[in-house]
RODO-2510 file (C-alpha; in nm, 4 decimals, decimal comma):
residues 438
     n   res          X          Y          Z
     1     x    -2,5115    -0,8627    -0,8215
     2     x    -2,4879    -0,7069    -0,4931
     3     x    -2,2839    -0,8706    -0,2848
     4     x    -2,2759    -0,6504     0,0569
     5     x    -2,5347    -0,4019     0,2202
     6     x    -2,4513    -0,1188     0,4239
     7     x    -2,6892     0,0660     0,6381
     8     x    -2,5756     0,3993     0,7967
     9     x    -2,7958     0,4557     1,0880
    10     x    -2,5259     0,7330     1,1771
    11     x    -2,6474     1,0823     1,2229
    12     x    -2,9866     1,0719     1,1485
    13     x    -3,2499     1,3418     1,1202
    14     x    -3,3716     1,4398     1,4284
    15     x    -3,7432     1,3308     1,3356
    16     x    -3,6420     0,9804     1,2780
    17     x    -3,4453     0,9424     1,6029
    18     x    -3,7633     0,8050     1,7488
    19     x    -3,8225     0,5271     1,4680
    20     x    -3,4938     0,4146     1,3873
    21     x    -3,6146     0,0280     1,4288
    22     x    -3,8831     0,1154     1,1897
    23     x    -3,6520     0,2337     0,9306
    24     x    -3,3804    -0,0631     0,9903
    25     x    -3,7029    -0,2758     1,0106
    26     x    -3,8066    -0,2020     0,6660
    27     x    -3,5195    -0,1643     0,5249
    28     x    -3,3988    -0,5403     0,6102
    29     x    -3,7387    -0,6274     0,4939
    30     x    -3,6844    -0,4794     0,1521
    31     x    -3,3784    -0,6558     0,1227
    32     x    -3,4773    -0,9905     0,2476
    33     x    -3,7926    -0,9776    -0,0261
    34     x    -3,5780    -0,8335    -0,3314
    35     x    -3,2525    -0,9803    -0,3421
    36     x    -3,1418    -1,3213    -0,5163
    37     x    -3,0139    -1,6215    -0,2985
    38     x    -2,7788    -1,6158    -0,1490
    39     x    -2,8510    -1,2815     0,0508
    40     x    -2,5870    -1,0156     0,0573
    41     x    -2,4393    -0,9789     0,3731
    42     x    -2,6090    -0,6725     0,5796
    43     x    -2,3780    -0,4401     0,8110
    44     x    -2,5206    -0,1915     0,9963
    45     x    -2,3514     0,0879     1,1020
    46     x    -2,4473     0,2955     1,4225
    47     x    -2,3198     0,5715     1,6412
    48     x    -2,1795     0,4529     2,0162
    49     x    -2,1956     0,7777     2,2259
    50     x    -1,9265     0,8152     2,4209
    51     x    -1,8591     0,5980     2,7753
    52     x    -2,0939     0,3562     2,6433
    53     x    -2,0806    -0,0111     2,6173
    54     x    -2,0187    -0,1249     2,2532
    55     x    -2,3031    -0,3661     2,2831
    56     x    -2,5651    -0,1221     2,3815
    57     x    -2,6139     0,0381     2,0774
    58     x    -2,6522    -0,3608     1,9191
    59     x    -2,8708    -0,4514     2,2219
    60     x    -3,1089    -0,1531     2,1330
    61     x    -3,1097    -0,2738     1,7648
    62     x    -3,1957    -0,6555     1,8478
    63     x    -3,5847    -0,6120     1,8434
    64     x    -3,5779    -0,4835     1,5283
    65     x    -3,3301    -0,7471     1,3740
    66     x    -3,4749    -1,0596     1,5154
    67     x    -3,7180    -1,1238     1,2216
    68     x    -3,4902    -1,2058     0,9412
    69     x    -3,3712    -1,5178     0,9939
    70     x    -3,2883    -1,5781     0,6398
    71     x    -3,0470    -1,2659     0,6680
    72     x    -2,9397    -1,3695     1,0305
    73     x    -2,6039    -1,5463     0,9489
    74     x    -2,4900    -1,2475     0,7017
    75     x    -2,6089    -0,9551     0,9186
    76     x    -2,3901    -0,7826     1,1388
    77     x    -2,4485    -0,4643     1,3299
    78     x    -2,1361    -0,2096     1,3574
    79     x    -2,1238     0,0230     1,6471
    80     x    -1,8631     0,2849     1,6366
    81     x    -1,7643     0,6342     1,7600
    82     x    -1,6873     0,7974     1,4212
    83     x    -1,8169     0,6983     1,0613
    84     x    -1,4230     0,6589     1,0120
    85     x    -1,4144     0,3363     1,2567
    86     x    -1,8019     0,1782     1,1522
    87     x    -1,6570     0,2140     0,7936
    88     x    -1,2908     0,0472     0,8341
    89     x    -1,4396    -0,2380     1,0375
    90     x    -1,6843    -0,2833     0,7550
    91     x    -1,4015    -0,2247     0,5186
    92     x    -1,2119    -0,5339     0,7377
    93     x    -1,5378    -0,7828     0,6722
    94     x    -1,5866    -0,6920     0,3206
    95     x    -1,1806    -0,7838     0,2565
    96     x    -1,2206    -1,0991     0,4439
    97     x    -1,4977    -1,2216     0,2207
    98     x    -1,3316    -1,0841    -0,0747
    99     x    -1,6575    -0,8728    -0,1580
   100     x    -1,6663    -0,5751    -0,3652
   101     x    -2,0181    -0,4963    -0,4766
   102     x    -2,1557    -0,2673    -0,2143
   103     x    -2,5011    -0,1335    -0,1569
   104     x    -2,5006     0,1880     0,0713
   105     x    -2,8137     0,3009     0,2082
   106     x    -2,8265     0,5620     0,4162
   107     x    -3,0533     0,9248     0,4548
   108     x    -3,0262     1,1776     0,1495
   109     x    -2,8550     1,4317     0,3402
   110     x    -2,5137     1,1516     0,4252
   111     x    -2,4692     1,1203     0,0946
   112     x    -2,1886     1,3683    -0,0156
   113     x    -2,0061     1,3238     0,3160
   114     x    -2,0254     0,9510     0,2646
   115     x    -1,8651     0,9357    -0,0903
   116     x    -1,5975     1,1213     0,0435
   117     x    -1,5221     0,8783     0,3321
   118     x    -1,5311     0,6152     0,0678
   119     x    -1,3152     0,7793    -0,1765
   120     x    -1,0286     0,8072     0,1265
   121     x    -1,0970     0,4642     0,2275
   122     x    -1,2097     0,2092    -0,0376
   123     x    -0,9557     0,2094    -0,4148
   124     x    -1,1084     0,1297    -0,7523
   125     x    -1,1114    -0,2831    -0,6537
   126     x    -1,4834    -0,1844    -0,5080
   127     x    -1,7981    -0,0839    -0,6698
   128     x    -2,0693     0,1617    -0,4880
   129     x    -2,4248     0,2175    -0,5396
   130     x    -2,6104     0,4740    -0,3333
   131     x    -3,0032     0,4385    -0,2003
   132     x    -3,1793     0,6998    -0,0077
   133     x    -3,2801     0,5201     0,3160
   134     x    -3,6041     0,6850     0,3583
   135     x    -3,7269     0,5413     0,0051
   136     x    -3,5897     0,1878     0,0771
   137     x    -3,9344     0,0274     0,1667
   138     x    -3,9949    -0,1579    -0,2293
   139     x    -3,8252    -0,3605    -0,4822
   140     x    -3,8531    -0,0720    -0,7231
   141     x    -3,6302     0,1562    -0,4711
   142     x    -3,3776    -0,0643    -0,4100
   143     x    -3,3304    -0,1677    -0,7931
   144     x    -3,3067     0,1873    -0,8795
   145     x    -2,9758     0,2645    -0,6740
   146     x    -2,7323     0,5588    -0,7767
   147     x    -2,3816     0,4642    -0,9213
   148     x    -2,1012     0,5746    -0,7768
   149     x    -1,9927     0,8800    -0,9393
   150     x    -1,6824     1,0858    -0,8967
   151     x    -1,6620     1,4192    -0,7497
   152     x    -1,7440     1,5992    -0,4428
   153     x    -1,9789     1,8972    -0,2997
   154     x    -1,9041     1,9051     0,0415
   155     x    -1,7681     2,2113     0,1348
   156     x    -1,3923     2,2398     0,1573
   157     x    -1,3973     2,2620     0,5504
   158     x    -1,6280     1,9181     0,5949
   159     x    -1,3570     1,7682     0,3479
   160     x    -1,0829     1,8208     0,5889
   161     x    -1,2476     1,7261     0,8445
   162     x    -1,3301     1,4269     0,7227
   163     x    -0,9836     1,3524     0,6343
   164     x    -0,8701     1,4254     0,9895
   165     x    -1,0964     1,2100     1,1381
   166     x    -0,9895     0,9178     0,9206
   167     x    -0,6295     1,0122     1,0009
   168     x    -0,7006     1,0108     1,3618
   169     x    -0,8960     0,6486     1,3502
   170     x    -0,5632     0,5471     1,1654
   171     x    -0,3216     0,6819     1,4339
   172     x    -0,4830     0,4704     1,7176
   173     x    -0,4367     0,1554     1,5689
   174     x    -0,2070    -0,0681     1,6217
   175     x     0,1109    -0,1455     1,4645
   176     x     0,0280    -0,5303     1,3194
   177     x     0,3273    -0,8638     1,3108
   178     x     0,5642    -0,7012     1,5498
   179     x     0,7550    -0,3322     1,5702
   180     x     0,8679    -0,1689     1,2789
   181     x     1,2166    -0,2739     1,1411
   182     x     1,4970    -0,1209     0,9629
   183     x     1,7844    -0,2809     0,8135
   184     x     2,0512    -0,0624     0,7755
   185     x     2,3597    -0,1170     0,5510
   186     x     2,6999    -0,0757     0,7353
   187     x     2,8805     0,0122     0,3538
   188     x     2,6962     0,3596     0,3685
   189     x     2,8547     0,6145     0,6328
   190     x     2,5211     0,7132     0,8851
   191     x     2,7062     1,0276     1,0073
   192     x     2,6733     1,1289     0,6858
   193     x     2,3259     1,0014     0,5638
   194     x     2,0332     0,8127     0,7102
   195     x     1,9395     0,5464     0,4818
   196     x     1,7440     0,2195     0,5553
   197     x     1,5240    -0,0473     0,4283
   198     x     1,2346    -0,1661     0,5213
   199     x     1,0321    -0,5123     0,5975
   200     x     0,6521    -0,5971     0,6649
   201     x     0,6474    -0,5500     1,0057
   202     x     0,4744    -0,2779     1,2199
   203     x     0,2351    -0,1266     0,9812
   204     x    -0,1606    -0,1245     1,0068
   205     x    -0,2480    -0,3067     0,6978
   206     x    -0,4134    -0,6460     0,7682
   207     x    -0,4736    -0,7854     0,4143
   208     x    -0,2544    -1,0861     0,4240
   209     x    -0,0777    -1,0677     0,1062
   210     x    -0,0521    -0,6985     0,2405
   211     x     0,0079    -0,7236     0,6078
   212     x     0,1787    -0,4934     0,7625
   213     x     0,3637    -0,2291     0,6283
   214     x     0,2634    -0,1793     0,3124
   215     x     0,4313     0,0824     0,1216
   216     x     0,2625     0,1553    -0,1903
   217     x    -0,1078     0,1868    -0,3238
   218     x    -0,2711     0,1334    -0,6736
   219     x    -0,6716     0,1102    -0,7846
   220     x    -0,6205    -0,2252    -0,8550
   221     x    -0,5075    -0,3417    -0,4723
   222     x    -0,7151    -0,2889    -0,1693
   223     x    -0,4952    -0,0761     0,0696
   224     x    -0,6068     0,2908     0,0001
   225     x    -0,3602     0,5764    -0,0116
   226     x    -0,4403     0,6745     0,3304
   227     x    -0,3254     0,3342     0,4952
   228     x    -0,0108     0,3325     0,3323
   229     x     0,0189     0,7180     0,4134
   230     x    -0,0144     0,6057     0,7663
   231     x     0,2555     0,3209     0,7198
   232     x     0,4735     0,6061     0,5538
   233     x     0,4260     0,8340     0,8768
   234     x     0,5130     0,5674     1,1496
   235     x     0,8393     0,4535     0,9059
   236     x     0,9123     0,8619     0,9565
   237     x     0,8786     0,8464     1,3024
   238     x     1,0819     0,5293     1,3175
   239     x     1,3503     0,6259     1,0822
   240     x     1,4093     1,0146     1,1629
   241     x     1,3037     1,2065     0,8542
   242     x     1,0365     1,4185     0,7329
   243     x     0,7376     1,2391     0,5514
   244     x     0,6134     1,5259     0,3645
   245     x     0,9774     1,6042     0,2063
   246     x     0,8920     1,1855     0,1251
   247     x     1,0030     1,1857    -0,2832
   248     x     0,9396     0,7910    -0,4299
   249     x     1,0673     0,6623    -0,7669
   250     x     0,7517     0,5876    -1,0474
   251     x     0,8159     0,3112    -1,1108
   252     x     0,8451     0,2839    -1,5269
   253     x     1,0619    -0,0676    -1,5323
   254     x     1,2889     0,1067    -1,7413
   255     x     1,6177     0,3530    -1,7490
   256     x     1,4957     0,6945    -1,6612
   257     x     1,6494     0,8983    -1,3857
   258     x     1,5215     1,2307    -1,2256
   259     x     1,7356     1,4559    -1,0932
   260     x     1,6054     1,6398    -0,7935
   261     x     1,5422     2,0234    -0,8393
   262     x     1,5064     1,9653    -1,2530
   263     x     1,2018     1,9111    -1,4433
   264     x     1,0153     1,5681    -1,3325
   265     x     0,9536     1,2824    -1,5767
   266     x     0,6254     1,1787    -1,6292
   267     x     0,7778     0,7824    -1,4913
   268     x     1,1113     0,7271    -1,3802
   269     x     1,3345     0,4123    -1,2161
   270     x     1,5868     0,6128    -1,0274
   271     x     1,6134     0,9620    -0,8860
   272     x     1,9318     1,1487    -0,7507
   273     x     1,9877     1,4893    -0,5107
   274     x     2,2453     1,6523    -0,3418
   275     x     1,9349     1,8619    -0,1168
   276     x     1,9783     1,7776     0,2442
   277     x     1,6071     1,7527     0,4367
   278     x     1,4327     1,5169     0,1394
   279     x     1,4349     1,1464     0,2046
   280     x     1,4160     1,0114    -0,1500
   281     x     1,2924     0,6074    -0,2201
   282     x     1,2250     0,3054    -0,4620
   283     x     0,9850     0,0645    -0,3870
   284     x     1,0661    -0,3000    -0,4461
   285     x     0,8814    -0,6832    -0,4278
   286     x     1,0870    -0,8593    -0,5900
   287     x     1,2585    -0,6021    -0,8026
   288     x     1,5765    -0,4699    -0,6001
   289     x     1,5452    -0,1283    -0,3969
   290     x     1,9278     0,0105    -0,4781
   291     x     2,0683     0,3213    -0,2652
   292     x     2,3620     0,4976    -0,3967
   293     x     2,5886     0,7473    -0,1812
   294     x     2,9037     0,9788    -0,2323
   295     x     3,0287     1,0506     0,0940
   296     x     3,2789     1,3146    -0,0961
   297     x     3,0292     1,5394    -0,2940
   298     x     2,7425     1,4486    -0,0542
   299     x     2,5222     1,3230    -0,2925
   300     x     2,2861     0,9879    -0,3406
   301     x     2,0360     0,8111    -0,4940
   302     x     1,7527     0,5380    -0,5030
   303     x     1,6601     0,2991    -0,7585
   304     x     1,4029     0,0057    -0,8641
   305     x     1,5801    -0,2398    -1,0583
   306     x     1,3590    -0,5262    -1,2246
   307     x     1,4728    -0,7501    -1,4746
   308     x     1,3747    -0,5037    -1,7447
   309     x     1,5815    -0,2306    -1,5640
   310     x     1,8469    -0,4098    -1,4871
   311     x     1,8964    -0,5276    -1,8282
   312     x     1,8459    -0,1760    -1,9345
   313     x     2,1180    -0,0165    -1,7082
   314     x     1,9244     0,1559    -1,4677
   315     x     2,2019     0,1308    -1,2044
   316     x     2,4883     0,2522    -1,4185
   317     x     2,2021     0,5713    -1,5480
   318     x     2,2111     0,6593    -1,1736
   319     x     2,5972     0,6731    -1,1413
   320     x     2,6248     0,8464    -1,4799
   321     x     2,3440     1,0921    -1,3156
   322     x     2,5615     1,1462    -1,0003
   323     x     2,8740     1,1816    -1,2041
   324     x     2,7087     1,4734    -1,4720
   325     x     2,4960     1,6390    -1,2180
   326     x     2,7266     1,6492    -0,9041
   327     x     3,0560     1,6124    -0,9862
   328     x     3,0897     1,2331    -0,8157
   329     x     3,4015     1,0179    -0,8686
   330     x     3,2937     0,7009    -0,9714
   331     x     3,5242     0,5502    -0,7557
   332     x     3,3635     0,7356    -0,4270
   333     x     3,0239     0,6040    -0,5254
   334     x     2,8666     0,3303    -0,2657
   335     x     2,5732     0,0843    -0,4164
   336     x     2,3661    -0,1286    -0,1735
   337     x     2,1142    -0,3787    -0,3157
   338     x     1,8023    -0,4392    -0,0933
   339     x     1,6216    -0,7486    -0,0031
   340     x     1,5365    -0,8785    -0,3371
   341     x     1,4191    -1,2022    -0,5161
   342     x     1,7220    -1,4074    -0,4849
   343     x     1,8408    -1,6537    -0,7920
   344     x     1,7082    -1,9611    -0,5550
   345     x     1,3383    -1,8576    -0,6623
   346     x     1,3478    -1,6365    -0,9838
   347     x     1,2338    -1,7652    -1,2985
   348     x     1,2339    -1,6143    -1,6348
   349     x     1,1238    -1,7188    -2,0075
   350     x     1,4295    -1,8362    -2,1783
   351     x     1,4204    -1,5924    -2,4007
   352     x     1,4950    -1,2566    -2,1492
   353     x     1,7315    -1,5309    -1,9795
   354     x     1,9551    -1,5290    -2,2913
   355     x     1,9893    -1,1517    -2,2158
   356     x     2,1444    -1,2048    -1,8784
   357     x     2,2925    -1,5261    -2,0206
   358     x     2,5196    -1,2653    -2,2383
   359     x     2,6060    -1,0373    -1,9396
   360     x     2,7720    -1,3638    -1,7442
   361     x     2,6832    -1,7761    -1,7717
   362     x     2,6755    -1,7472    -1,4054
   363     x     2,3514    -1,5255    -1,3766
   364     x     2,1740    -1,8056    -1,5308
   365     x     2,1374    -2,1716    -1,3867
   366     x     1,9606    -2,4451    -1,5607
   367     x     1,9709    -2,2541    -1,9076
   368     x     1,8807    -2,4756    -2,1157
   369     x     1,5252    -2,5368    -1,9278
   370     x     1,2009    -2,3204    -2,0076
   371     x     1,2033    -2,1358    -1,7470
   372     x     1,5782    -2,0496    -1,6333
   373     x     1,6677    -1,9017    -1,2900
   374     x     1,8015    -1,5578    -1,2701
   375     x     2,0622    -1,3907    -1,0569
   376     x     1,9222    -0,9943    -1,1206
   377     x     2,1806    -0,9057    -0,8316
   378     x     2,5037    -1,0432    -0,9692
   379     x     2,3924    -0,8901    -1,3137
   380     x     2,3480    -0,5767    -1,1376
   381     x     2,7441    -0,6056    -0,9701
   382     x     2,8756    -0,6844    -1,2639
   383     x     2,7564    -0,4015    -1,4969
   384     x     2,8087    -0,1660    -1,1944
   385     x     3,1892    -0,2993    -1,1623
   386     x     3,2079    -0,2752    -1,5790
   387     x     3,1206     0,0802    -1,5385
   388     x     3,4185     0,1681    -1,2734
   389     x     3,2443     0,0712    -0,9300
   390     x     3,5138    -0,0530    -0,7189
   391     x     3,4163    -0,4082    -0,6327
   392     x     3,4265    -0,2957    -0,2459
   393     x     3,2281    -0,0347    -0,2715
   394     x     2,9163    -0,2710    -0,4140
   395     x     2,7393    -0,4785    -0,0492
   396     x     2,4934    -0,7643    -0,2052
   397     x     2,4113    -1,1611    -0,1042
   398     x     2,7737    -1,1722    -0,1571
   399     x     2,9172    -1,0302     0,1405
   400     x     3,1801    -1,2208     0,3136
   401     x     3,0469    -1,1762     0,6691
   402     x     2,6829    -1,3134     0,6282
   403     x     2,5755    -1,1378     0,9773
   404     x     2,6188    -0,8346     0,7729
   405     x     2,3843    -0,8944     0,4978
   406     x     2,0592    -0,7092     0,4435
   407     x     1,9890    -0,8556     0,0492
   408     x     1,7734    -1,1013     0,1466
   409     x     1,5256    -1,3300    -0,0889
   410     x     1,2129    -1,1827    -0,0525
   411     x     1,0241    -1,4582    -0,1874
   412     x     1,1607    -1,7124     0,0928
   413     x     1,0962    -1,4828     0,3585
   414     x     0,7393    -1,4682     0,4137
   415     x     0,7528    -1,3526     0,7169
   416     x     0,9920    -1,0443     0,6473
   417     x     0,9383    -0,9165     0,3128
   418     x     0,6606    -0,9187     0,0335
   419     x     0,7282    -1,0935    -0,2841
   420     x     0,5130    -1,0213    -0,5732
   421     x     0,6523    -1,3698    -0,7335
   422     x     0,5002    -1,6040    -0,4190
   423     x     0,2262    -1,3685    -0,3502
   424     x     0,0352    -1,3065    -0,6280
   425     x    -0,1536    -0,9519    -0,7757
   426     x    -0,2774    -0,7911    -0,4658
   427     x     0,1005    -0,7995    -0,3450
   428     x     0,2390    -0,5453    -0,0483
   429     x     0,5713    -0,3249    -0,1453
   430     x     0,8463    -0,2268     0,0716
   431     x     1,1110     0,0274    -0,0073
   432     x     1,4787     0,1517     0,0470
   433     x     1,5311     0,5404     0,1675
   434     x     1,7980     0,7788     0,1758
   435     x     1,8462     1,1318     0,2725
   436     x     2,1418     1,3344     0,3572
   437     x     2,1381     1,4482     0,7241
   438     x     2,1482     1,8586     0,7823
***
């Protein structure tokens, strides 16, 4: 069942300028005779020329919307500048609500550009139908609507600038829950590499669980690619490296490393270079970011360590990397764990806690419950140390000066960090970079 309308009165054909309350007319009239109770809720998208006030394009639209009273709580006209802004403050409403069943309607000749706005702007978590407005006057019509399908004919040029028009809309918002922060370890030597990680603050992504700088995008969460790209670019800016020389870890919750410069792995936990100008990252919610760094060969690495990879021996697979690929000491070699779930809110089945049970009793408490709490970082130090990192040259939760430490709980820190554990599926991610300054 439908659950939201949209009506793009945006460019229209020059021979309906004239009638435009005619066509919104009965095209809210359609709707308010075909649809099941309760309505779907109507937005109405229209072009606000430049200078104007905002509410003169609504004003202009009022005569035409005062008749459906049944659709008068749920109907909302959107004036905008660009198609990019109408469509991201619809895109706002429709995440409030939680709807994702969307009817577009809107004139033949919109329709390419308009999948392509939607393809940049909506993920997989949303489901399109298309209707030609100037066939929306009967019940017939409006059941008949066109799937979404995948694909594009717009011509290459109307792509881009499509894309740089969304990127533009993107650029003048503003940064959301404060400025953007870095924490910054003070183990790893910053004349020698810029390295940082990040929190939830400053970004432009206003779904709760998601709010603000979200880091990473799949089909099945509703920040699209291009929000997070826009996160990525103003972490960039903040940080002092290049976002298109931006290389992040897919995620596999496993053992794999990739070695920068050598064939790619289809998924990978961890990924090493000695190249200076590439920022490198791992993303983490829960699961701990790691950075690695050899001041003496000038080398370093990023890795996501989960329970599954840390069990697994991703961190000691990145030092063995750094050793065979660069020539590293293993005694040179700095680790840094990232904010993290902390062993105050991690639970596991008994059965995977018997695994870090084995590594060391004291990565377990309450054992002999269901559900034992996990400390992923001290099983992380300890196989590290077991494999020949000095002790000192490992920073976690268990740093003596506490002013120092950046390896936070993410779950008890709603207000710094995103936590898959307390916040559910549609979760935000942050990360921890490193690159090695020219």
């Amino acid at each position: 069942m439908v659950e939201a309308v949209l009506i793009d009165l945006f460019s229209l054909p020059a021979n309906w300028q004239n009638n435009i309350q005619g066509l919104l007319r009965n095209t809210l009239e359609t709707i308010e005779k075909c649809t099941s109770i309760p309505a779907p809720f109507v937005y109405v998208m229209c072009c606000q020329r430049q200078g104007s006030e905002r509410n003169g394009e609504k004003e202009s639209l009022l005569p035409a919307l005062k008749d459906f009273q049944s659709l008068k709580e749920r109907l909302e006209v959107v004036p905008a500048l660009t198609t990019a802004a109408a469509l991201y403050t619809v895109k706002q409403r429709l995440d409030q609500k939680d709807l994702s069943i969307i009817k577009v309607i809107l004139p033949t000749l919109r329709k390419d550009s308009m999948k392509v706005y939607i393809d940049h702007l909506f993920t997989a978590v949303y489901q399109f139908e298309f209707e030609d407005l100037q066939v929306a006057s009967d019940c017939e019509a409006l059941e008949i609507a066109e799937p979404w399908c995948e694909g594009q004919t717009l011509p290459v040029q109307d792509v881009a600038l499509i894309r740089s028009e969304i990127q533009m809309h993107l650029e003048s918002l503003p940064s959301l829950k404060g400025q953007l922060t870095i924490l910054r370890s003070s183990l790893i030597p910053g004349d020698i590499f810029l390295h940082g990680f990040t929190t939830r603050t400053g970004g432009i992504s206003y779904i709760p669980t998601l709010s603000s700088c979200n880091l990473f995008s799949s089909s099945k969460r509703r920040d699209p690619q291009v929000v997070v790209k826009e996160n990525l670019r103003r972490l960039a800016n903040a940080a002092g490296f290049n976002p298109e020389t931006f290389h992040r870890v897919k995620v596999d919750h496993a053992n794999a490393v990739c070695v920068m410069g050598k064939t790619e792995p289809d998924n990978y936990d961890g990924i090493v270079t000695n190249q200076r100008g590439v920022t490198i990252a791992a993303p983490g919610a829960d699961c701990i970011p790691v950075l690695f760094a050899d001041p003496v060969r000038k080398a370093c690495g990023a890795a996501h360590s989960g329970w599954k990879g840390t069990l697994l021996g991703i961190s000691m697979a990145m030092v063995n990397a750094m050793v065979s690929e660069y020539g590293c000491d293993v005694k040179d070699i700095l680790v840094v764990l990232g904010p993290s779930v902390g062993p105050c809110c991690y639970k596991l089945p008994h059965e995977s806690a018997k695994e870090f049970h084995r590594i060391d009793p004291k990565c377990v408490r309450l054992f002999d419950s269901a559900t034992p709490y996990i400390d992923i970082r001290r099983a992380t130090r300890i196989l590290l140390e077991n494999g020949g990192i000095l002790p000192e040259n490992i920073q976690d939760d268990s740093i003596t000066d506490q002013s120092q430490n950046i390896t936070f709980c993410t779950a008890c820190h709603s207000d710094k960090f995103y936590s898959h554990f307390r916040d559910g599926a549609n979760f935000g991610t942050q990360i921890g970079f490193i690159s090695i300054k020219d």
